[in-house]
N, C-alpha and C positions, 0 to 999 in steps of 0.2 A: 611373214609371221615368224617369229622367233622368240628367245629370252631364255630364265634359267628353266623349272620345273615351275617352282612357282611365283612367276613373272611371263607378261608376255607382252608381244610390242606389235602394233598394227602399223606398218609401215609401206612407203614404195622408197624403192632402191633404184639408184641410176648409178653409172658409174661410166668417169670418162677417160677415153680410151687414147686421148695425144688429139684425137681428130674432133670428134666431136662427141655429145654425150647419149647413150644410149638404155631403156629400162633394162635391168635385169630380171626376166622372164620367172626364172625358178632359185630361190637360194637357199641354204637349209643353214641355221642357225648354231657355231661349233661351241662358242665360249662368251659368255657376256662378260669380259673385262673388268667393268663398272656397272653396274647396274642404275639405271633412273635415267631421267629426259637429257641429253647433252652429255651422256658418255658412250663409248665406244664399244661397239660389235667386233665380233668380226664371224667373219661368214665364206661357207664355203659357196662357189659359183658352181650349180647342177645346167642350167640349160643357159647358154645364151651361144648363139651360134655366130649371132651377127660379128663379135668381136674377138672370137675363139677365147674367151675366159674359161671353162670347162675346167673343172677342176682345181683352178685357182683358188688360193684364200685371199681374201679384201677385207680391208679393216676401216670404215669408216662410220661417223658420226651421227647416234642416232639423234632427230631431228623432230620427231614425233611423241606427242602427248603418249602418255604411260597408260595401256589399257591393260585392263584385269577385269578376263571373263569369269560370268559362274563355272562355279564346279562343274566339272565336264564341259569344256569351254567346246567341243568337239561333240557338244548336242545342243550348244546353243543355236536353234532357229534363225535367230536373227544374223548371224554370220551367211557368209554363201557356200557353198558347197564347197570350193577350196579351201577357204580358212578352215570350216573345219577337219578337210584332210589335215590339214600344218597343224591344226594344235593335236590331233589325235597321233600324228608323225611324233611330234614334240613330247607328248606322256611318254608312248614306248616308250622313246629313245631315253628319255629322263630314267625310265623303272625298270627298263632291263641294262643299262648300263649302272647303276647302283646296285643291283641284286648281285652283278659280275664282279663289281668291285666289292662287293661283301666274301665273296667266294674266295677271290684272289685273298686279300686281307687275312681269312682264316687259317688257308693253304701258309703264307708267309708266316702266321706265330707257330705253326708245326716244325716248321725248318727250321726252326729257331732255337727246337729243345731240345737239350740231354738230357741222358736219361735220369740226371739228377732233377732235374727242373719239375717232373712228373711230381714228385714228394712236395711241393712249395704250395703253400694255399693261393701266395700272390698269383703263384701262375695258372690254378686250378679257375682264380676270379676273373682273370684277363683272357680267358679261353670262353669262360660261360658268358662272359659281357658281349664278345666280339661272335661267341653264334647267335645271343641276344636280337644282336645286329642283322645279322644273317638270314635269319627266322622272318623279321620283322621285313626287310627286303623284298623275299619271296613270299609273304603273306600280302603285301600288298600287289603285288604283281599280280598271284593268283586270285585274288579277289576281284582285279579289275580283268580277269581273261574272258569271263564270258561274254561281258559288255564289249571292249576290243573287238571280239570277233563279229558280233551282232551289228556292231557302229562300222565294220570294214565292209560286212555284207551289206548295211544301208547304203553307203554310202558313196562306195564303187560298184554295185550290184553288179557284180563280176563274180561268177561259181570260181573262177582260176583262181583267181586273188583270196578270197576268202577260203579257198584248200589250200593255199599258202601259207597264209597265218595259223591256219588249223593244227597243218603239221608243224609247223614253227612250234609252236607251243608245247606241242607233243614229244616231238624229241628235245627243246632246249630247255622248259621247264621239267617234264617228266624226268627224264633221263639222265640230269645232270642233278637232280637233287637227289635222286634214288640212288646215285650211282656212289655220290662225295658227298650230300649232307644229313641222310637218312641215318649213314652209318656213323657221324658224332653226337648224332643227337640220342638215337638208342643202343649204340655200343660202345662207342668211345670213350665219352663223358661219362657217363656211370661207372665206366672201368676205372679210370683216373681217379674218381674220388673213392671207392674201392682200395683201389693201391694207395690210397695216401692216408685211408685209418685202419691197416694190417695190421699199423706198426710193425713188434716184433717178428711176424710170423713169413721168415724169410721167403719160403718155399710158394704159399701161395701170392705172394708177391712179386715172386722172380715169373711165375707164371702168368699170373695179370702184367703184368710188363711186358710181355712177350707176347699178348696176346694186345695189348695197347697199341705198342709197334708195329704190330702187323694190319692192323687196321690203318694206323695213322697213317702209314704207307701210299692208302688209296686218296688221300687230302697231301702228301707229301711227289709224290708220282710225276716227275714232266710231263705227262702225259695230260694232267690237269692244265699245269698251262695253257697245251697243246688245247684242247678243248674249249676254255676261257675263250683265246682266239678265235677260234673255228665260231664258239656261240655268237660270238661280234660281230664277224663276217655275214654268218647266218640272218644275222638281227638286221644287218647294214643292207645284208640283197630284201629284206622284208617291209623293212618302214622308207629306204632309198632309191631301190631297182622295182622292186613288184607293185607297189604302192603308186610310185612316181609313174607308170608307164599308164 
């Protein structure tokens, strides 16, 4: 089971090893290439023991009719319990690596600015487009959290697993919005367009800048990287290691 976010492909996988050919058990879906019937996957190998693939990436040709489940393809009934782990595997992985990448993206146009660039409306509109973005990332994430947890608790009915994802959510969505995006969207940004109709009035200007900076600092911080990472890892031991066991 694989594809992009919204694309999915019902497939079986075999892959041959010089000797002869064997299924692959477990594989998680990295990058769809091409998308449609007779183009290329490729995919990371999670479980096959038989031919020590483990960790491998394999690229081969999908062969299989194009299927597209209903919304929430990971409560369609008609699926087996597996499928719908993979397509519920598949959302995560789709909505918290876009939220990440909206994060990183934002951090990146901060590093960007001097302190002239503050006064330009172009760059006041390229800041509010790109938390636009941002917002919209983590709004759907947060919308689809309670479901996530409720469809992990059905579905693994495992207390472990579903205090997994609990606290997953807790520290990587709480914490990292409250920490880096809370503070653009009600400090930051209003400071900047603040500083940019002062005009003339130096002094309160050079103060809103000063205090611009010193915020933007916490979206500017290696530290955030640092984080961005860690939440990936985080996400990768959640929908890959705790999930998959």
């Amino acid at each position: 089971m694989g594809g992009a976010p919204n694309q999915a492909y019902k497939i079986r996988a075999s892959c041959w090893d010089g000797i002869g050919k064997t299924e692959l058990k477990s594989i998680q879906g990295l990058t769809v290439v091409k998308p449609g019937r007779d183009h290329q996957l490729k995919w990371r190998v999670l479980d096959d023991m038989e031919v020590g693939l483990v960790g491998d990436s394999i690229t081969f040709t999908l062969a299989a009719s194009e299927y597209t489940p209903p919304i929430g393809g990971w409560n369609d009934k008609t699926l087996t319990p597996e499928d719908q782990k993979a397509f519920l595997i598949m959302d995560l992985t789709s909505q918290i690596n876009a939220y990440l990448n909206e994060v990183y993206n934002t951090a990146k146009i901060f590093r960007g600015y001097s302190d002239g660039a503050f006064t330009g409306q172009s760059a006041l509109r390229n800041l509010d487009e790109q938390r636009k973005l941002l917002n919209a990332a983590y709004n759907t994430l947060l919308k689809n959290r309670r479901t996530f947890e409720l469809t992990i608790q059905r579905l693994w009915r495992d207390e472990a697993k579903t205090a997994v994802a609990e606290t997953f959510f807790t520290t990587f969505l709480d914490k990292m919005h409250r920490e880096h995006i809370l503070p653009l969207n009600d400090d930051v940004l209003p400071k900047m367009y603040d500083y940019n109709t002062f005009g003339n009035k130096y002094y309160r200007n050079k103060q809103l800048l000063k205090k611009i900076q010193t915020r933007a600092q916490v979206l500017t911080d290696p530290l955030l990287a640092h984080e961005i990472e860690t939440a990936r890892k985080d996400a990768w031991n959640l929908y890959s290691v705790s999930l998959k066991q």
